[in-house]
C-alpha beads as a LAMMPS data file, in Angstrom:
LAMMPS data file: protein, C-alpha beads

86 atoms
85 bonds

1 atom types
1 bond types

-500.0 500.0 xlo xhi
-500.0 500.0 ylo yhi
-500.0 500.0 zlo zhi

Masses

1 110.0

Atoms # bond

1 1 1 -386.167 -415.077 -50.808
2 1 1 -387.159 -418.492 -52.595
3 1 1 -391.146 -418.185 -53.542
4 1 1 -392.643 -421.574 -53.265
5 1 1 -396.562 -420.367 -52.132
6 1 1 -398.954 -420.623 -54.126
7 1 1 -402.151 -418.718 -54.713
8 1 1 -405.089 -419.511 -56.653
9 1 1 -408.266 -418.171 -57.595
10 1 1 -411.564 -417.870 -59.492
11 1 1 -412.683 -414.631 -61.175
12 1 1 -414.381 -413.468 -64.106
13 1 1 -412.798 -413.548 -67.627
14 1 1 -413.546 -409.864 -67.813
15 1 1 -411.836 -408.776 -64.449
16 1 1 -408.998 -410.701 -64.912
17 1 1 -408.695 -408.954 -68.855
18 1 1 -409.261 -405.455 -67.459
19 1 1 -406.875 -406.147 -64.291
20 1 1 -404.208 -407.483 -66.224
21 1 1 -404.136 -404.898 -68.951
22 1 1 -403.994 -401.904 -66.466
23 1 1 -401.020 -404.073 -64.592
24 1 1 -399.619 -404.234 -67.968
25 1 1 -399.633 -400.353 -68.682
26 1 1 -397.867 -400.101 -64.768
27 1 1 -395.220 -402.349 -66.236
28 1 1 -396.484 -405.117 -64.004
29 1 1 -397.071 -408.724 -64.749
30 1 1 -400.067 -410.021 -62.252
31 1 1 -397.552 -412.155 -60.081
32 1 1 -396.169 -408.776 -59.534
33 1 1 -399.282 -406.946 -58.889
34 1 1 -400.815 -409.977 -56.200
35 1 1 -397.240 -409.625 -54.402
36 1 1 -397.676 -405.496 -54.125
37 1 1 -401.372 -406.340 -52.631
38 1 1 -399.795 -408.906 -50.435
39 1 1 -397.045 -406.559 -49.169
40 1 1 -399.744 -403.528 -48.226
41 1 1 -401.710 -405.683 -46.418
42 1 1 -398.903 -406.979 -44.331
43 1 1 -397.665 -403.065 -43.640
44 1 1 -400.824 -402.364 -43.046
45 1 1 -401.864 -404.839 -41.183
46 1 1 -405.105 -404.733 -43.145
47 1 1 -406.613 -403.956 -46.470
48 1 1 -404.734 -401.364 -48.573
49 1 1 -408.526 -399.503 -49.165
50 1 1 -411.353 -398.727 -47.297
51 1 1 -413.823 -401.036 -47.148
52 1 1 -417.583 -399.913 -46.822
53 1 1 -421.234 -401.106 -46.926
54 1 1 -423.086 -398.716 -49.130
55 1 1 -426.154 -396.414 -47.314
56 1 1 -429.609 -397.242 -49.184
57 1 1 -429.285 -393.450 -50.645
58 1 1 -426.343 -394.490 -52.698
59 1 1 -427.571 -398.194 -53.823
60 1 1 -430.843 -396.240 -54.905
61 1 1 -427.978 -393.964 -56.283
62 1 1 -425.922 -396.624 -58.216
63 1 1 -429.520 -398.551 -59.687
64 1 1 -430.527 -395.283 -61.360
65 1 1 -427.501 -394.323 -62.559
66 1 1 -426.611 -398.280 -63.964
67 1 1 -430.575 -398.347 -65.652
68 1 1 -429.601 -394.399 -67.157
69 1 1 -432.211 -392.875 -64.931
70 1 1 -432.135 -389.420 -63.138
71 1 1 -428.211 -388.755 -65.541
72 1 1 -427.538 -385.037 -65.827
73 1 1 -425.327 -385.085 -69.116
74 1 1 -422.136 -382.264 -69.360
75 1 1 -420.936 -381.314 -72.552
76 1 1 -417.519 -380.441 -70.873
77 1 1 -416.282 -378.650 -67.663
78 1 1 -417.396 -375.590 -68.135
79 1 1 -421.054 -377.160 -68.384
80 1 1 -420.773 -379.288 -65.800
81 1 1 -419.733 -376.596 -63.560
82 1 1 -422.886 -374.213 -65.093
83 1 1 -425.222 -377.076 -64.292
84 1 1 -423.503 -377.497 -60.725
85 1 1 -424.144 -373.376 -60.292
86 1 1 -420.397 -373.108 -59.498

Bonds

1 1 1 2
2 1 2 3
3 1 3 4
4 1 4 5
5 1 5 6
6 1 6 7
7 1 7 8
8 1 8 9
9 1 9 10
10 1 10 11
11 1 11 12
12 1 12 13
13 1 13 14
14 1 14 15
15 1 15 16
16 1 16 17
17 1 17 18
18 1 18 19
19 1 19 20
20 1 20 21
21 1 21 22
22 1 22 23
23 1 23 24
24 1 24 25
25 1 25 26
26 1 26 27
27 1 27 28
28 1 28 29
29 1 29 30
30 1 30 31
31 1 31 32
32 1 32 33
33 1 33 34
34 1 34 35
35 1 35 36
36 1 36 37
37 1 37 38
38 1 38 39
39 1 39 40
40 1 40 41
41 1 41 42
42 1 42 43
43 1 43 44
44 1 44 45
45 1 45 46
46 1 46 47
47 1 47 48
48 1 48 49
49 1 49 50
50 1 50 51
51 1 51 52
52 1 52 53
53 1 53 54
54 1 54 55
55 1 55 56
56 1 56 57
57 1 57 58
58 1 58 59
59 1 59 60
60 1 60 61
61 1 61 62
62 1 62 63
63 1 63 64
64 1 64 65
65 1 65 66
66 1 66 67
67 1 67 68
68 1 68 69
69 1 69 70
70 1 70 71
71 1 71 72
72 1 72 73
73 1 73 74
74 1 74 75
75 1 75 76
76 1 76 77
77 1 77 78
78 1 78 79
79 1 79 80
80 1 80 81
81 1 81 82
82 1 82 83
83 1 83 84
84 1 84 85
85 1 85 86
């Protein structure tokens, strides 16, 4: 099939770096990667991911966490799963 469409966007420098390098580990170039996207969402009729608005528990959630606040630190598994009591 001939490709002749065209899609362009804006993003950040930074996503576009980080995007492209993990499409470059895959073995992907981005063209690639954009027509994979494009394909789920046509079998899918939709977005290949779930989509959801977060609850104000986990925005509270994500603002500590991003400013370091309220962080329980593991030294490895087996801490992490002393500190979880599991």
């Amino acid at each position: 099939m001939i490709k002749t469409a065209t899609v362009r966007a804006r993003i950040q420098p930074r996503l576009k770096d980080n995007a492209e390098n993990v499409f470059h580990r895959l073995g992907l170039n981005p063209t690639q990667a954009i027509t994979i996207f494009y394909k789920q969402v046509e079998l899918r009729d939709g977005l290949p991911f779930d989509l959801a608005i977060p609850t104000s528990t986990t925005k509270q959630t994500f603002d500590a966490t991003d400013s370091g606040r309220d962080l329980i630190v593991c030294k490895n598994a087996a801490d992490m799963f002393k500190k979880l009591r599991i």
